[in-house]
N, C-alpha and C positions, 0 to 999 in steps of 0.2 A: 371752567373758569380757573383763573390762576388769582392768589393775589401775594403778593408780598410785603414784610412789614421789618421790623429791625427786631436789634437784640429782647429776650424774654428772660433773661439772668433765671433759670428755675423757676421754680413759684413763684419769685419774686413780680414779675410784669407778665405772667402767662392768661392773667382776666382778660387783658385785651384781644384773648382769642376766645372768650365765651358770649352765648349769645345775645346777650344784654348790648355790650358792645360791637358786636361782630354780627348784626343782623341776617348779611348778606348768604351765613354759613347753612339757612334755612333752605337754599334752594340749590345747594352743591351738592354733591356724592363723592364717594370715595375717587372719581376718576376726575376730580379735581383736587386744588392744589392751594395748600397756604404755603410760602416760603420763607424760612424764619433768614435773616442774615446775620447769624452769628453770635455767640454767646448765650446759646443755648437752654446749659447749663446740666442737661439729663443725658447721661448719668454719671449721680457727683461721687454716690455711693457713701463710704462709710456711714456715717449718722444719722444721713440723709436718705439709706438705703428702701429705708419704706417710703420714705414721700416723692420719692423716685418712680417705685412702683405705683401709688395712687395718682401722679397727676401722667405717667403716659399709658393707665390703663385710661383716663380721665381724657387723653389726647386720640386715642384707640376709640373712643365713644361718638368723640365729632364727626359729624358727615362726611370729612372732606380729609385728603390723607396729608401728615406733619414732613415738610422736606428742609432741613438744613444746612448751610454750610457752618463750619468751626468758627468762633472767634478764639480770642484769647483767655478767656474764664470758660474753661472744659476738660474735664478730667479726662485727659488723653491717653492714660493707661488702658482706662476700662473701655474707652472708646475705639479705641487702635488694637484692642484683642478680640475684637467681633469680626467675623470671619467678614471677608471683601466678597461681593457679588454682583456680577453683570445684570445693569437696570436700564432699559432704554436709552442705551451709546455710551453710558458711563459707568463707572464703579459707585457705589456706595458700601455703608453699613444700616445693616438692620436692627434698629433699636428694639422697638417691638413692633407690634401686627404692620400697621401703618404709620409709624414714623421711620425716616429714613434720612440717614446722614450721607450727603450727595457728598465723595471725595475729593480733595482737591487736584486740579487739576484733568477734571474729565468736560464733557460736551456731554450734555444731554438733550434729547428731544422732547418735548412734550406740549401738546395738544397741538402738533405741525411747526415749534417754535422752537430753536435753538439755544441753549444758554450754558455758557462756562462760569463753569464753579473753581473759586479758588478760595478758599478759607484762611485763618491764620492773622496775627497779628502780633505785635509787641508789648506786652503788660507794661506800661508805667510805674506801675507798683508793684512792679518785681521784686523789689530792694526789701519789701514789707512786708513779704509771703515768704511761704515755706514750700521749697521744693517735695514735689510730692503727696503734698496734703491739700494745698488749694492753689497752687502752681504749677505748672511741668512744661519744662524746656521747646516739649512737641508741639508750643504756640507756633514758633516761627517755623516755616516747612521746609524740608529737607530737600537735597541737591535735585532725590530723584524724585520728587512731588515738583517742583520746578521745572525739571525735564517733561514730566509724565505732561504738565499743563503749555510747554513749547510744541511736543509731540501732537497732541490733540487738537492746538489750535489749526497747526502746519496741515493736517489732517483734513481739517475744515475747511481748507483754503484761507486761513485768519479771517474769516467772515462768522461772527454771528447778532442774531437778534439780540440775545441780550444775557450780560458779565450780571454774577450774583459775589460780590467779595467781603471780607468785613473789615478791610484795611482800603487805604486810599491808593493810588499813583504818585510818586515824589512830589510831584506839581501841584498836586493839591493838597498834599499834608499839610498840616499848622502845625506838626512838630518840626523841632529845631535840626535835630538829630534823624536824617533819613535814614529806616531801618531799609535792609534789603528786600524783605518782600515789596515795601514801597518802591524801590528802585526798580525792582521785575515788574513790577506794575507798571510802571510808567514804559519800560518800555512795550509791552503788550499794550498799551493805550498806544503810544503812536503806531507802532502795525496795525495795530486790528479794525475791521472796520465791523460798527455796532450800533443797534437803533440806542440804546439804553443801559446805562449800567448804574447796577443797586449795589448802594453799602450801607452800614449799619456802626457798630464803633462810638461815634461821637451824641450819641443822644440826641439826634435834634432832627423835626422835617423840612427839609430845602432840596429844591429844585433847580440846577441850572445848567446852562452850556457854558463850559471852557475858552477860551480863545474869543477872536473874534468869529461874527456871525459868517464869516465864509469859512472860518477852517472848522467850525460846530457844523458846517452843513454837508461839507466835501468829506470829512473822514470821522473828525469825533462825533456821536451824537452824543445825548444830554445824559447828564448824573443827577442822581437820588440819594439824599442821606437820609434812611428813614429808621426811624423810634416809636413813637406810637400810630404813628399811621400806616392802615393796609392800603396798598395800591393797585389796584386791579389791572392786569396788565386786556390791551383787547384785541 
């Protein structure tokens, strides 16, 4: 089983993966999959260094193993110093035992299904953080994370089942102001051809197709902005 669900900001929104809420986590194992989309939040480190340790030995304990992409609230120092290592067609990092930060820009397989990981976003409230401390620049991804995610797709034939992002395509942003990872999105959205593509970002669950009903069925398929809902993919 796979299911994927939106941002968990740390402790902050991480109950929506215990069992009270998350019934379904009862009948998984570790060779299943929750898929966080970004804004994570572990590991934030400094102050928060033990409650870092308590809730992913806490994620370590669920049946089912923790896989992310970055959003934009993610301490990307401490995250981007964890050695890289080859995971089923993609890179990641290894947080602890069984969470795992899927990089941006790889293709991974799993359970027979394909899914490109791109993370990353533009903080809004950049202006009101402190670089370094609850900020860091490494939100938006670099020339060769952009590459590395052309490379992979090209790789793939630009076919896969299904984008996992925490930023949107230009075309569907509601900001004013199109950052560039938005603009590389959009164009990987009209190349690629996709059953499904999950984003997280905006707080809110909606479902829809883009376009009209014949260019949603000829090359885009449907988008997901999800927050507290998990979706099981089947």
């Amino acid at each position: 089983m796979i299911y994927v669900t939106g941002d968990i900001h740390g402790e902050i929104d991480i109950a929506k993966l215990d069992e009270e809420r998350f019934p379904a986590q009862r009948s998984m194992t570790k060779e299943d999959y929750v898929i966080i989309l970004g804004d994570f939040g572990f590991p934030w480190g400094g102050e928060s260094e033990e409650t870092d340790r308590q809730y992913l030995a806490w994620l370590d304990e669920r049946p089912f193993t923790t896989l992310f992409i970055d959003g934009n609230h993610e301490n990307f120092d401490l995250l981007y110093a964890l050695p890289e290592e080859e995971w089923n067609g993609g890179r990641i990092h290894r947080v602890s035992k069984s969470v795992l930060h899927l990089c941006r820009g790889s293709v991974f397989t799993l359970q027979g299904k394909t899914f490109f990981a791109f993370g990353g976003a533009r903080s809004t409230d950049r202006e009101r953080r402190t670089p370094y401390v609850n900020w860091w620049p490494q939100e938006e991804p670099s020339k060769a994370e952009y590459q590395r995610g052309a490379d992979a797709l090209a790789a793939a034939g630009w076919k896969v089942d299904y984008v996992l992002t925490h930023a949107v395509p230009a075309s569907l942003s509601p900001d004013w102001n199109k950052e560039p990872l938005s603009n590389y999105l959009e164009t990987v959205k009209k190349k690629l051809r996709f059953t499904h593509w999950y984003f997280g970002h905006y707080h809110a669950d909606v479902t829809f197709h883009p376009g009209p009903w014949w260019q949603a069925r000829s090359r885009f398929g449907s988008f997901s902005c999800l927050y507290d809902a998990l979706d099981k993919i089947e």
